[in-house]
C-alpha positions in Angstrom: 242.8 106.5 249.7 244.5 109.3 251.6 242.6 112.2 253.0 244.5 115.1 253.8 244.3 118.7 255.3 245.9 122.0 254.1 244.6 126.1 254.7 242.8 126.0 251.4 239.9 124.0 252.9 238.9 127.9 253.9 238.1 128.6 250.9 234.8 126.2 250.8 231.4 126.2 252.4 231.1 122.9 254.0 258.6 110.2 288.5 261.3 109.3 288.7 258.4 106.9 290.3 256.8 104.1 288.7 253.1 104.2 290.2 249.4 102.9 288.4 247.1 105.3 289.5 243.5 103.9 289.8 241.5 107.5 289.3 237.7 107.4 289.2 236.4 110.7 288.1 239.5 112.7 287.6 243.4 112.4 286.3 246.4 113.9 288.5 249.3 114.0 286.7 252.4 115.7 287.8 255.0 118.6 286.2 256.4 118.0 282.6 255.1 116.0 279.9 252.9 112.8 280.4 252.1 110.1 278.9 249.0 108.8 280.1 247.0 105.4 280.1 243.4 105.6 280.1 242.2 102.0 281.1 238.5 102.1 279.7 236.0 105.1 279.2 234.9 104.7 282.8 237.6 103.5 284.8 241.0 105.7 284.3 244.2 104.8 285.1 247.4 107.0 285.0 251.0 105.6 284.8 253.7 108.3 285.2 256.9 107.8 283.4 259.9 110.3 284.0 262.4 110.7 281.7 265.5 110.3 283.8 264.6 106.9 283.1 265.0 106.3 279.5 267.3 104.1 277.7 268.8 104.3 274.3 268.9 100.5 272.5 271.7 101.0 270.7 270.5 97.9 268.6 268.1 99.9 266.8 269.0 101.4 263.8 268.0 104.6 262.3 268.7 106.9 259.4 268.6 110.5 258.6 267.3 111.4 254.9 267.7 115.0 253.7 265.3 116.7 251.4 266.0 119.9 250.2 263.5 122.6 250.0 260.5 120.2 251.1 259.5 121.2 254.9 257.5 118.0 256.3 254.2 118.6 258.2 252.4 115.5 257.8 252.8 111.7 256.5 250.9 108.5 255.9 252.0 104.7 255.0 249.8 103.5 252.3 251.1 99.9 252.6 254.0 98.8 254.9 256.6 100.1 252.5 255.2 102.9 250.7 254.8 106.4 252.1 253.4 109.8 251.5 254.9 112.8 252.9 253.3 116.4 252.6 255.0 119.6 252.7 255.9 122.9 251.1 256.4 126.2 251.7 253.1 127.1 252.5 251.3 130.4 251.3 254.6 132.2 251.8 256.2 133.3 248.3 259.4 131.6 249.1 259.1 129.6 246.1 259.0 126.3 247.9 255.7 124.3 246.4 253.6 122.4 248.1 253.9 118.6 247.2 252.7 115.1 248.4 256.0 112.6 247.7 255.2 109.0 247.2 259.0 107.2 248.8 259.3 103.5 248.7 261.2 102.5 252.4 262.3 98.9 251.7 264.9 99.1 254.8 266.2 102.1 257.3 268.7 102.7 254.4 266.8 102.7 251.3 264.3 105.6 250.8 263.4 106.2 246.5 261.2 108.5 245.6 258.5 106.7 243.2 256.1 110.0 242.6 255.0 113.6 243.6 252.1 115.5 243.2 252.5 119.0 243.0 249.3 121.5 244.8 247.1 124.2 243.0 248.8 127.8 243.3 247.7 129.6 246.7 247.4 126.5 248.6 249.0 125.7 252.2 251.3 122.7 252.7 249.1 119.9 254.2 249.5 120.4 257.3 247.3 116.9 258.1 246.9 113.2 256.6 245.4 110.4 257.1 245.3 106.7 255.1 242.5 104.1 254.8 242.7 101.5 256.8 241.9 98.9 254.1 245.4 97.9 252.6 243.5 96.9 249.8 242.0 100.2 248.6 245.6 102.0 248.7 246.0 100.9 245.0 243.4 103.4 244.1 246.0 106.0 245.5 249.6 104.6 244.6 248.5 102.2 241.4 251.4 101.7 239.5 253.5 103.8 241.6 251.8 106.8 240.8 249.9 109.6 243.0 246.2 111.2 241.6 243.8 113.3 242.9 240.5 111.5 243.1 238.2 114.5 244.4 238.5 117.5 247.2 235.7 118.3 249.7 235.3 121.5 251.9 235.2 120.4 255.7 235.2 124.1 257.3 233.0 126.3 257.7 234.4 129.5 257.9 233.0 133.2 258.4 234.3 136.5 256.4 238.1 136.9 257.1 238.8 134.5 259.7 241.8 131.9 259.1 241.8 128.1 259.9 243.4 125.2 258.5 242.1 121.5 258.8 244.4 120.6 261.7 242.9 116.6 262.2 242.5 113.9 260.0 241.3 110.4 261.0 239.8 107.1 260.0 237.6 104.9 261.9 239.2 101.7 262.0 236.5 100.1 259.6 237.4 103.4 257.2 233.3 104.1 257.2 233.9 107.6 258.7 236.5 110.4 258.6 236.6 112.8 261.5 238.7 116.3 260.1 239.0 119.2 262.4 240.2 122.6 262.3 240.9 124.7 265.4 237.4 124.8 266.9 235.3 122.5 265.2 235.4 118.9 264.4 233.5 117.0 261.4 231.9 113.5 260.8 232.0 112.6 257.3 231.0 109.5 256.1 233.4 107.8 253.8 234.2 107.1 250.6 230.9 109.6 249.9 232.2 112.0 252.0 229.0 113.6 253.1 228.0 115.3 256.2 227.3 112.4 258.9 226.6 114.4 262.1 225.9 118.1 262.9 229.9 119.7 263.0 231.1 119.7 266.6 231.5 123.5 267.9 233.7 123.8 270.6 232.9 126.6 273.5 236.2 127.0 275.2 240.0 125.0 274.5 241.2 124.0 270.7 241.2 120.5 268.8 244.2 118.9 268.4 243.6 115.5 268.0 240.8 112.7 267.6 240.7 109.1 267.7 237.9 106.5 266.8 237.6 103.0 268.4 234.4 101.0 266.9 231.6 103.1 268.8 233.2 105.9 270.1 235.1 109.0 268.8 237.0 111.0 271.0 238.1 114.4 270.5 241.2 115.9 272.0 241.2 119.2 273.0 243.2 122.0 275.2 241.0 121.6 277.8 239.5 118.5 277.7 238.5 114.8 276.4 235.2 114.6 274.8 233.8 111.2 274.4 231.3 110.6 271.7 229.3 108.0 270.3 229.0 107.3 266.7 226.2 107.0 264.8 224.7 103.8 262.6 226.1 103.7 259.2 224.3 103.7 256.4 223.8 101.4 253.7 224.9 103.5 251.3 228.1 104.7 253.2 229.9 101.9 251.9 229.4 102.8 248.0 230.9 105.4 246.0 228.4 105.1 243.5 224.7 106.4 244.1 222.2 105.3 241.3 219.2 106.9 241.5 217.1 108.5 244.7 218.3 107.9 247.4 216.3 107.9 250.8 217.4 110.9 252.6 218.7 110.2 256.3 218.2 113.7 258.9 221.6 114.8 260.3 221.9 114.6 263.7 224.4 115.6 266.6 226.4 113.0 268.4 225.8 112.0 271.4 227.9 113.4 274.0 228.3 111.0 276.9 231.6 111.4 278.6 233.6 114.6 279.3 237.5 114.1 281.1 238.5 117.6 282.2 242.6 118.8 282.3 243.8 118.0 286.0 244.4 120.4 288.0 248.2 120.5 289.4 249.2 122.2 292.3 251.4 124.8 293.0 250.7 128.7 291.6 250.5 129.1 287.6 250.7 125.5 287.2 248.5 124.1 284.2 248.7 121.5 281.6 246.8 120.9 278.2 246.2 117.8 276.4 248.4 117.3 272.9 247.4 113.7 271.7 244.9 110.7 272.3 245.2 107.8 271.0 243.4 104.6 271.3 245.3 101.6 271.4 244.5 99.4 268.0 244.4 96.1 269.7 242.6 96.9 272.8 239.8 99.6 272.9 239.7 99.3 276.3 243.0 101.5 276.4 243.1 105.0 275.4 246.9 107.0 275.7 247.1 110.6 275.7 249.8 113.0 275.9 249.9 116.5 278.4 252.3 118.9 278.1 252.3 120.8 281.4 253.6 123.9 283.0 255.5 123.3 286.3 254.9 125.1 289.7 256.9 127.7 290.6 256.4 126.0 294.1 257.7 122.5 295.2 255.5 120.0 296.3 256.4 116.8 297.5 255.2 114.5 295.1 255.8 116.4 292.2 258.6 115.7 289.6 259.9 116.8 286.0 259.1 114.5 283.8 260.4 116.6 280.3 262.1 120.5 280.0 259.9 120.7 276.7 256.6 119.5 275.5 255.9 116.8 273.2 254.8 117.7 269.2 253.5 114.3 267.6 252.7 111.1 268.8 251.6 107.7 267.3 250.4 103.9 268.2 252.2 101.1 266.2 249.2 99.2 264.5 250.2 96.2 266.7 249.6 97.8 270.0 252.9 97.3 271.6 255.0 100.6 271.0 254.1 104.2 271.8 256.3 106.9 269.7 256.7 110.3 270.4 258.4 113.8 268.9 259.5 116.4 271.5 260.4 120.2 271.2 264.0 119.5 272.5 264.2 117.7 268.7 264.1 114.2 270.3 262.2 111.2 269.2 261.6 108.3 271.4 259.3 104.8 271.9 258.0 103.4 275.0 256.2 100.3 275.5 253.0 100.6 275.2 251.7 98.0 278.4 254.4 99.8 280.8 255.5 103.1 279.1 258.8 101.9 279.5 261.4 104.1 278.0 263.1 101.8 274.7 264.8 104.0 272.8 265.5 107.4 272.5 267.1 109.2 269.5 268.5 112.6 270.9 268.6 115.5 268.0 266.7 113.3 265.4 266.2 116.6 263.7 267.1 120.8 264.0 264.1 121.7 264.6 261.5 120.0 266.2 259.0 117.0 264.5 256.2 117.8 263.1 254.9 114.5 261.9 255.3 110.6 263.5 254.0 107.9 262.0 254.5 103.9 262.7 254.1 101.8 259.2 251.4 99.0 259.1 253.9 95.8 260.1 255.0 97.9 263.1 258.0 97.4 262.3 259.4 101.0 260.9 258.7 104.1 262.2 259.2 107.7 260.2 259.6 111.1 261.8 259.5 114.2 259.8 260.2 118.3 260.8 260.2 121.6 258.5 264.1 121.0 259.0 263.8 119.3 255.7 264.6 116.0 256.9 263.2 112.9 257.4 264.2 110.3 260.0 263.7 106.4 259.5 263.7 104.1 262.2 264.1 100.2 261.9 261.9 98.8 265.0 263.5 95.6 265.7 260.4 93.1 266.4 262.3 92.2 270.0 262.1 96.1 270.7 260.3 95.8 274.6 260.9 92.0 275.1 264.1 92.8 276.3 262.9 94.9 279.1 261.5 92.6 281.0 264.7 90.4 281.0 266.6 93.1 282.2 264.3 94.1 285.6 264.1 89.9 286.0 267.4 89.8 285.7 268.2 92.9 288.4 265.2 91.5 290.9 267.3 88.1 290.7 270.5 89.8 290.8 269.1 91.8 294.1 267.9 88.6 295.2 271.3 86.8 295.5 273.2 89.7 297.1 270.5 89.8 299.4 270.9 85.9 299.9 274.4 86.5 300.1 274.6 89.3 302.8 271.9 87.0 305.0 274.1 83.7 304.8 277.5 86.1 305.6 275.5 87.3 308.7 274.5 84.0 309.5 277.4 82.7 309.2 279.2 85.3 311.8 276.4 84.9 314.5 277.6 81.0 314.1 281.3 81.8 314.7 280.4 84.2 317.8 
């Protein structure tokens, strides 16, 4: 199953510095774009990465495929080969439809389409997508190499004339709920019923822009702010499409809000930053990543640095917890490792214009970028992508080690011959 988001759901009533920064209450971060690690919902830890830093592995490989006339906003592996890429032209009468395209990816070279599904008239491209987490149930999606459209659900709530799109879509890791969000409210549905499982979050200041789930928790990713939620028992019936009979009706109720991170604050006159992504890390809950993009000072200050000219557009976990991927504005695309934030690789112009979608495949072992440029870039991630970096900083401590060694015994030496 793959849920997705497009502009018709209006339409319906539903450092140079490498530094671990134990931070109780609050986050400093400094000028340019972060990465940061939080270590658990109530201790936080910060790890400031710069990107003077970064290495490309010229071991990786990586591909460009053109697709004429099919902008890419969003994508989703249904299986560790198989993926689903949305995109169009949007409302705009340019004559470019909206599609979802099933491709088969069997290596960094071979991309075959299998299937597309073309989008009702007066629809937007989907701009959001998400796929169950239950390998298993993707054959009710791509059965037989072929894409159908199960059922469609309204998950905004909009007034008169005003414009949104569904801008979020996530699973819970268990795939019992589906979190969809559009610029200023956020949804619990339960899943596969898809029916209402909490009162909608309304935000009061900032915008969504992204939300992750560990097994008890949802957080929600906004402008101005991380909002920590718990999630609410599931019911019985959650797990069944079909409902025979009467069913006991349960009373909707909000989640419980129970921890709220504010933006840092960053020094220097018209400084500010925003959050872009969180993430929590699939094998350890314990560890949630987000992404700031920041606006330097227009003063110095002493411990501040530029970590990135432009700010970051996508962002994704590989499934096995190891490898953090990112899309910038300056058209790069890069991975870090995920325990470090090591710079890996980077992949300098992976597109003209900047990514709109990142996504890892289930074996962590491909990653896909997409951008409206009509393109879409396939990277192989070798599985000793990150092992290597630890050789390389034993290798220079040892290396440092014996010239050090070396300079002492020369010294030595001399006083002995005086």
């Amino acid at each position: 199953m793959t849920a997705l988001g497009t502009r018709q759901d209006r339409k319906y009533g539903v450092g140079d510095k490498w530094e671990r920064l134990e931070i109780p209450s609050s986050v400093r971060t400094q000028s340019g774009c972060r990465h940061t690690c939080f270590r658990s919902v109530d201790a936080y830890a910060s790890v400031v990465v710069s990107r003077s830093a970064r290495v490309t592995d010229m071991r990786t490989k990586h591909i460009s495929h053109s697709l004429p006339a099919f902008p890419i906003y969003s994508c989703a592996f249904t299986s560790p080969n198989e993926l689903i890429l949305g995109g169009g032209g949007g409302q705009s009468r340019s004559g470019i439809k909206n599609k979802l395209r099933l491709y088969r990816i069997d290596s960094d070279k071979t991309f075959e389409l299998l299937d597309e599904l073309e989008l009702e008239k007066g629809e937007d491209a989907p701009m959001s997508m998400a796929a169950h987490p239950q390998i298993k149930n993707m054959h009710v999606v791509v059965k037989e190499n072929k894409m159908s459209l199960l059922r469609t659900q309204g998950t905004l709530a909009l007034k008169g004339s005003e414009d949104d799109f569904q801008k979020v879509t996530v699973f819970s890791p268990d795939g019992s709920f589906l979190a969809v969000g559009g610029t200023h409210d956020v949804c619990l549905l339960s899943y596969p019923s898809l029916s209402i499982a909490a009162t909608p979050i309304q935000l009061k200041k900032g915008e969504v822009y992204d939300a992750s789930f560990s097994t008890t928790t949802l957080v929600v990713a906004t402008t101005v702010n991380l909002l920590v939620y718990t999630l609410p028992a599931t019911r019985s019936t959650a797990g069944s499409e079909k409902v025979v009979g009467k069913q006991k009706e349960y009373p909707i109720t909000s989640l419980e809000l129970i921890r709220t991170v504010e933006r840092p604050t960053l020094p220097g006159k018209d400084a500010g930053s925003s959050f872009r992504a969180a993430r929590y890390n699939p094998k350890d809950e314990k560890v949630l990543y987000t992404i700031m993009n920041t606006v330097p000072p227009r003063t110095r200050t002493k411990s501040s640095q530029d970590v990135g000219d432009r700010g970051l557009t996508c962002f994704d976990v590989s499934p096995n917890g190891k490898l953090l991927a990112f899309g910038s504005s300056d058209y790069t695309v890069g991975i870090l490792d995920a325990q470090t934030l090591a710079p890996l690789l980077t992949i300098l112009k992976a597109h003209e214009l900047p990514p709109t979608t990142l996504r890892f495949n289930p074996s962590s072992n491909l990653l896909v970028s997409g951008s409206a440029d009509n393109t879409i870039r396939v990277v192989a991630v070798p599985t000793s992508l990150g092992e290597s970096s630890w050789s390389s900083w034993i290798f220079i401590v040892v290396a440092l080690l014996i010239i050090l060694f070396a300079i002492l015994a020369k010294q030595m030496h001399h006083v002995l011959d005086v």
